[in-house]
C-alpha positions in Angstrom: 99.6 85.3 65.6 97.5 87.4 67.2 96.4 86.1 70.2 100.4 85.3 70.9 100.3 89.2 71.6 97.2 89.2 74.3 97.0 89.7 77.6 94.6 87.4 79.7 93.7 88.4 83.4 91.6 85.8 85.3 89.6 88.0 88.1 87.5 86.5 90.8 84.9 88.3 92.7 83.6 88.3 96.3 81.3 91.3 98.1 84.3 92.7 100.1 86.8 92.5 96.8 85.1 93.1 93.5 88.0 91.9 91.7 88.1 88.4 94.3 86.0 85.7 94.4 86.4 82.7 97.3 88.1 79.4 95.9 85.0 76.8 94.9 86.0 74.8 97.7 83.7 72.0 96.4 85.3 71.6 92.8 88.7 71.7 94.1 88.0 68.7 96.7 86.5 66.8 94.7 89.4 66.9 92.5 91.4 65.9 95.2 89.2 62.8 96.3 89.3 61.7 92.9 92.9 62.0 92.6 93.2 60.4 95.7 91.4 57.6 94.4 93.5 56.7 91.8 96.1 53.6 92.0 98.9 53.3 90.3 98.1 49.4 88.8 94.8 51.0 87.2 95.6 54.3 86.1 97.0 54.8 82.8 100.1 57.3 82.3 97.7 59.6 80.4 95.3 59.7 83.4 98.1 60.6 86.0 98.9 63.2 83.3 95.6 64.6 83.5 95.1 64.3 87.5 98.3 66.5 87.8 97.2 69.2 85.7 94.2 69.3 87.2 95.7 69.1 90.9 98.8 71.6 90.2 96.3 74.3 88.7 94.9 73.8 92.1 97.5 74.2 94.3 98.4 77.6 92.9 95.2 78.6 93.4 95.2 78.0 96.7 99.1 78.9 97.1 97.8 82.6 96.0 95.5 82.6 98.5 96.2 84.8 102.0 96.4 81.5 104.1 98.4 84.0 107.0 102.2 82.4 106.3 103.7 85.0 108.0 102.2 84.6 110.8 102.3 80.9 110.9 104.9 78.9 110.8 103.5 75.5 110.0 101.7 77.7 106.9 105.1 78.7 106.1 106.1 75.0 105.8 103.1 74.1 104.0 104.2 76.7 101.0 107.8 75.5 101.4 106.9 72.6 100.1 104.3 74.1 97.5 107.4 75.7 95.7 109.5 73.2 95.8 107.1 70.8 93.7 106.1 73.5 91.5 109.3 73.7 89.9 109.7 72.4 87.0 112.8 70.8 87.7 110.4 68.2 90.1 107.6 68.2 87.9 107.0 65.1 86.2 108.2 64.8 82.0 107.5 62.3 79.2 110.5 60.1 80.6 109.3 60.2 84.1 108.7 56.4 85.3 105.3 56.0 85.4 105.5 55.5 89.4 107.5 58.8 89.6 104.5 60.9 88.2 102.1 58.7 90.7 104.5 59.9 93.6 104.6 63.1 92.4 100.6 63.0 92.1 100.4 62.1 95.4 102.3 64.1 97.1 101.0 67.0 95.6 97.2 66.0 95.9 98.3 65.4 99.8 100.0 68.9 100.1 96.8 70.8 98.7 94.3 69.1 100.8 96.5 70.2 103.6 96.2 74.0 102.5 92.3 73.7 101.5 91.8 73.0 105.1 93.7 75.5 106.1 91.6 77.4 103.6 88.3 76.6 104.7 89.4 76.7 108.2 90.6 80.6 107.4 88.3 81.7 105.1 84.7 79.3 105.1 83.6 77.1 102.6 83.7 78.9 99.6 81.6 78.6 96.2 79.2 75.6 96.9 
């Protein structure tokens, strides 16, 4: 197949980068209010499913993000705990418990509201 054998590059722009562009702050929050909003007696499997793709894509973005870890040690912490639920071994499959993927949901919308603010408190507010 052809497009098996492109190459995709995803560049964002800002005034001091041309190749950069700030995070749309906005977008990602609201992603994590609405994920937040979710409970796990209302929320179908496919809708947790969902809410972790969405929040994951996310938290790389902002995990790619210069958010000063080495200067921080808290920061540091922060990523620490990025990494270790972006493996795949932690990452929720098909025979995941249903509350599993919530918790997992959780703690990953949790752990990338904590870097957007130390986002925005680094680097402004972003695309509004």
């Amino acid at each position: 197949m052809i497009l098996a054998k492109c190459r995709f590059e995803v560049l964002r722009l800002t005034e001091e980068d041309p190749k950069v562009m700030p995070l749309d702050v906005e977008l990602i929050n609201d992603s994590i209010d609405a994920a937040s909003g979710m409970e796990l007696g209302t929320s179908t499997r496919r809708d947790i499913d969902r809410a972790i793709y969405r929040i994951v894509g996310h938290l790389r973005l902002v995990m790619a993000e210069e958010l000063g870890a080495d200067e921080d040690s808290g920061v540091m912490e922060l990523f620490k705990q990025g990494y270790r639920l972006l493996e795949l071994s932690t990452r929720p499959t098909p025979s995941t418990p249903v509350f599993g993927a919530f918790n997992y949901l959780r703690d990953a919308t949790n752990l990338t509201r904590r870097l957007m603010a130390v986002y925005t408190e680094r680097h402004g507010a972003g695309v509004t």
